[in-house]
C-alpha positions as CSV (number, residue, x, y, z in Angstrom):
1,X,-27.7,103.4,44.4
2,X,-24.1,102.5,45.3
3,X,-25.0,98.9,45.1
4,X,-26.5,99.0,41.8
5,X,-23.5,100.4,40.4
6,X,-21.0,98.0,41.6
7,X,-23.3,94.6,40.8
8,X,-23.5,96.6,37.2
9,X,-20.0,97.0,37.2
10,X,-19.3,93.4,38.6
11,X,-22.0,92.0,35.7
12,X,-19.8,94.2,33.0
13,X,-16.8,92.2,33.8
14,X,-17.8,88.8,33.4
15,X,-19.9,89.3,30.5
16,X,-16.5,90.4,29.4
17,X,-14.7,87.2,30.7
18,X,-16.6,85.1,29.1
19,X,-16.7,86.6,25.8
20,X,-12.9,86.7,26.0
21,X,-12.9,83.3,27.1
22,X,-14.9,82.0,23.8
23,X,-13.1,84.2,21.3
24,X,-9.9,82.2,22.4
25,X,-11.7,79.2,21.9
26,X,-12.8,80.3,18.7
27,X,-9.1,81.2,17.6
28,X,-7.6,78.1,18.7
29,X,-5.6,75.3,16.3
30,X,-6.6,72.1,16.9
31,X,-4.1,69.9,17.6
32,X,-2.7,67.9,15.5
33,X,-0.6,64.9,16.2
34,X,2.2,64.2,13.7
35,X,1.2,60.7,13.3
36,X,-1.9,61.9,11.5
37,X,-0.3,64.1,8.7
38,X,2.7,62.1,8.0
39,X,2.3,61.1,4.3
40,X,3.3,57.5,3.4
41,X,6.0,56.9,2.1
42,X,5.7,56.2,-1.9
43,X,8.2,53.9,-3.0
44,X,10.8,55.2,-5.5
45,X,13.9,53.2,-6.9
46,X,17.9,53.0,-5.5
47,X,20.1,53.1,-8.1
48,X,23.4,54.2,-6.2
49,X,25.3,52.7,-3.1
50,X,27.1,55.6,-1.4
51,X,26.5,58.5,-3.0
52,X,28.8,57.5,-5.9
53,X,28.7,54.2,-7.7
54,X,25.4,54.1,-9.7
55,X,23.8,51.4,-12.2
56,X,24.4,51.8,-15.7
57,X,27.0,54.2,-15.4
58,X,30.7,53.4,-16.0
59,X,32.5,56.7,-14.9
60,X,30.9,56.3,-11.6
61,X,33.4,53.3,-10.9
62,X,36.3,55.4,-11.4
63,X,35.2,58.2,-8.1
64,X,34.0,55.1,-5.9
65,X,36.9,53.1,-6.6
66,X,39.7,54.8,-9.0
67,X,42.0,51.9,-9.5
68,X,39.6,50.5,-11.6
69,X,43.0,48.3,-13.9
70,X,43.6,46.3,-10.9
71,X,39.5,45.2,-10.9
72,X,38.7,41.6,-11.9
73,X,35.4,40.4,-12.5
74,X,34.6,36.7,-10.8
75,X,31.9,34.2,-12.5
76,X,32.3,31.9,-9.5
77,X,30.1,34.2,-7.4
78,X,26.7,34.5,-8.5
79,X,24.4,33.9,-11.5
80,X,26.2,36.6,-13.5
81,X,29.9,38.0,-13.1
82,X,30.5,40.4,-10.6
83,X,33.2,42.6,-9.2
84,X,33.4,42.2,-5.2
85,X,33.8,45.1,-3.0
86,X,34.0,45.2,0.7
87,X,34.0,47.9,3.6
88,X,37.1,49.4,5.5
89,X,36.9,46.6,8.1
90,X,36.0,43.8,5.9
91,X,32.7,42.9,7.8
92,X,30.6,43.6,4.5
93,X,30.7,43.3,0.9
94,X,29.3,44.6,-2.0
95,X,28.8,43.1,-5.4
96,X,28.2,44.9,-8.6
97,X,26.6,42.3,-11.2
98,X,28.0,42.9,-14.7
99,X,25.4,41.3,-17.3
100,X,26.7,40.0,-20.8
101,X,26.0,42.3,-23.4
102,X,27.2,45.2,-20.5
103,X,29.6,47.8,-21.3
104,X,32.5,46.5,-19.1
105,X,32.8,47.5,-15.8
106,X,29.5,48.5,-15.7
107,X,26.8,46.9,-13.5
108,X,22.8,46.4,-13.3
109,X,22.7,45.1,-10.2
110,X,23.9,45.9,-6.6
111,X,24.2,43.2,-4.1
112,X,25.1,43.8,0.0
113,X,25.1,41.3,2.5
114,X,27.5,40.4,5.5
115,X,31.1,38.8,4.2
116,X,30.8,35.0,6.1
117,X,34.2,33.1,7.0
118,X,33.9,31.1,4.0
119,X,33.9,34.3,1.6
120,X,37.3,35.1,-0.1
121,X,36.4,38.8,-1.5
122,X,38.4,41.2,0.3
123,X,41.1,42.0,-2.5
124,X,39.0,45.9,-3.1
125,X,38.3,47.2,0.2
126,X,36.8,50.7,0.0
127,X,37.1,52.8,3.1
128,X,33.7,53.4,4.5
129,X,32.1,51.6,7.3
130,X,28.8,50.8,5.7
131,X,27.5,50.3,2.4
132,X,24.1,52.3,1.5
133,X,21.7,53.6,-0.5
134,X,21.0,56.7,-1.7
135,X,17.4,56.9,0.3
136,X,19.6,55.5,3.6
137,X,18.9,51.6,2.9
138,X,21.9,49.9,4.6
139,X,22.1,46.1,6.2
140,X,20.6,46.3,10.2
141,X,18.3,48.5,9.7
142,X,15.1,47.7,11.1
143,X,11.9,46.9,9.5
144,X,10.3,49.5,10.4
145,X,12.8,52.2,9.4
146,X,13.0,50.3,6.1
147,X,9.1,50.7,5.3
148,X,9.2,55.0,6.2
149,X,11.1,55.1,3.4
150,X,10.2,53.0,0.8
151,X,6.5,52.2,1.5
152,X,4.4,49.4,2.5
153,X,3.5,48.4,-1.4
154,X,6.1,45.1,-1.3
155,X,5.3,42.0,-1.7
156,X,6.4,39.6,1.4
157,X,7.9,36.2,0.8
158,X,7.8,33.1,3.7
159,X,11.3,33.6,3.1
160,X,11.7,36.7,5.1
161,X,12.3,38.3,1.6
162,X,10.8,41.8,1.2
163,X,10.2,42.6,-2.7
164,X,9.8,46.2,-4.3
165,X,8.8,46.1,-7.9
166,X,8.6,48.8,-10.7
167,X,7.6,46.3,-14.3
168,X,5.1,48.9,-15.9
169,X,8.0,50.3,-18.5
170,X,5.4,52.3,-20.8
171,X,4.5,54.1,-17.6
172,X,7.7,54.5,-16.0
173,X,10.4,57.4,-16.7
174,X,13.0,55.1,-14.3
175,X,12.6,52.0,-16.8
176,X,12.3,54.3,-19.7
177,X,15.9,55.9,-19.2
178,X,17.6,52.6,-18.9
179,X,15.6,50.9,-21.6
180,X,15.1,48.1,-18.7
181,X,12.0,45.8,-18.4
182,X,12.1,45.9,-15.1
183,X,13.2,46.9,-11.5
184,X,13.6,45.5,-8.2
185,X,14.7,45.8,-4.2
186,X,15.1,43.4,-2.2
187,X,15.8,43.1,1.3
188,X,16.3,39.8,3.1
189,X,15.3,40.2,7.0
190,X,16.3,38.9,9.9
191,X,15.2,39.4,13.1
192,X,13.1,42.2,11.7
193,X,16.7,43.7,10.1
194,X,17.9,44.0,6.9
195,X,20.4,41.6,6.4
196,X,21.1,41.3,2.6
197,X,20.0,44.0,0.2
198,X,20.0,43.6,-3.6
199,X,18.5,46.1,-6.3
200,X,18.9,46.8,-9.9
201,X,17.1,45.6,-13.2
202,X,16.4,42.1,-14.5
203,X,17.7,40.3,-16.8
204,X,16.2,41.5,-20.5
């Protein structure tokens, strides 16, 4: 009798086991790696280098800059005038492109690249160490860094030239507010790193 209890008992407990043992089961999460819900990056447009100077916008000179009177636009430089910029240390420079019909001072494109030996456009130094966007674009970044945030819907040139376009102005709000045609980014690589970056509108 004594042994018919105990293998009762003992059959009790791991009927009890196992049920536990597939409720959990039931209750578990998958796992999910973070890979597999990261959403890809949709590409939306730059239109300010440090948090301060922004296309299209003349005021916004004055807080990057301030001594905006002592400012001299250059023709020599580039298809359009621009006024040259470069970083505390003078390792990098920044060009804002003033078309003609403008208001002055203010610019519809941003160029940055690496000052070479040969460039004389050091006269307005501004005192940060590197020039960026507002989404973190900023020359050595890799390639890969560059498409998390901006997407992989770019057109790639032989030229190691990597091309973001917005050109659809009935459908976009961006082109709409500026009364542009058309946007663009563009990021020169080399060695898989962003050596030149230049955004803004073209050319009406």
């Amino acid at each position: 009798m004594a042994r018919k209890i105990l293998l009762l008992l003992l059959s009790q407990v791991i009927i009890s086991c196992t049920e536990s043992k597939t409720s959990s089961r039931r209750n578990q999460t998958p796992k999910v790696h973070e890979e597999d819900v990261r959403q890809e990056a949709i590409f939306t447009p730059d239109s300010t280098i440090h948090g301060v100077l922004k296309l299209h916008n003349r005021t916004s000179l004055d807080e990057f800059y301030g001594e905006t009177e002592r400012l001299k636009l250059v023709d020599s430089l580039r298809e359009a005038y621009v006024l040259p910029f470069c970083n505390r240390n003078g390792s990098q420079y920044l060009f804002g492109y003033q078309y003609e019909g403008n208001e002055k001072l203010s610019f519809s494109v941003f160029e940055i690249g690496y000052v070479k030996k040969d460039m004389e456009v050091c006269e307005a130094r501004v005192d940060v160490e590197n020039f960026s966007t507002e989404s973190g674009i900023k020359l050595g970044m890799p390639l890969e860094e560059l498409l998390e945030l901006k997407g992989k819907e770019y057109e790639f040139r032989s030229d190691s030239l990597i091309i973001y376009k917005i050109d659809d102005y009935s459908g976009s709000e961006f082109l709409q507010k500026y009364n542009m045609p058309a946007y663009f980014l563009e990021c020169s690589m080399n060695a898989s790193r962003v050596s030149k970056i230049k955004l803004g509108f073209e050319y009406p």
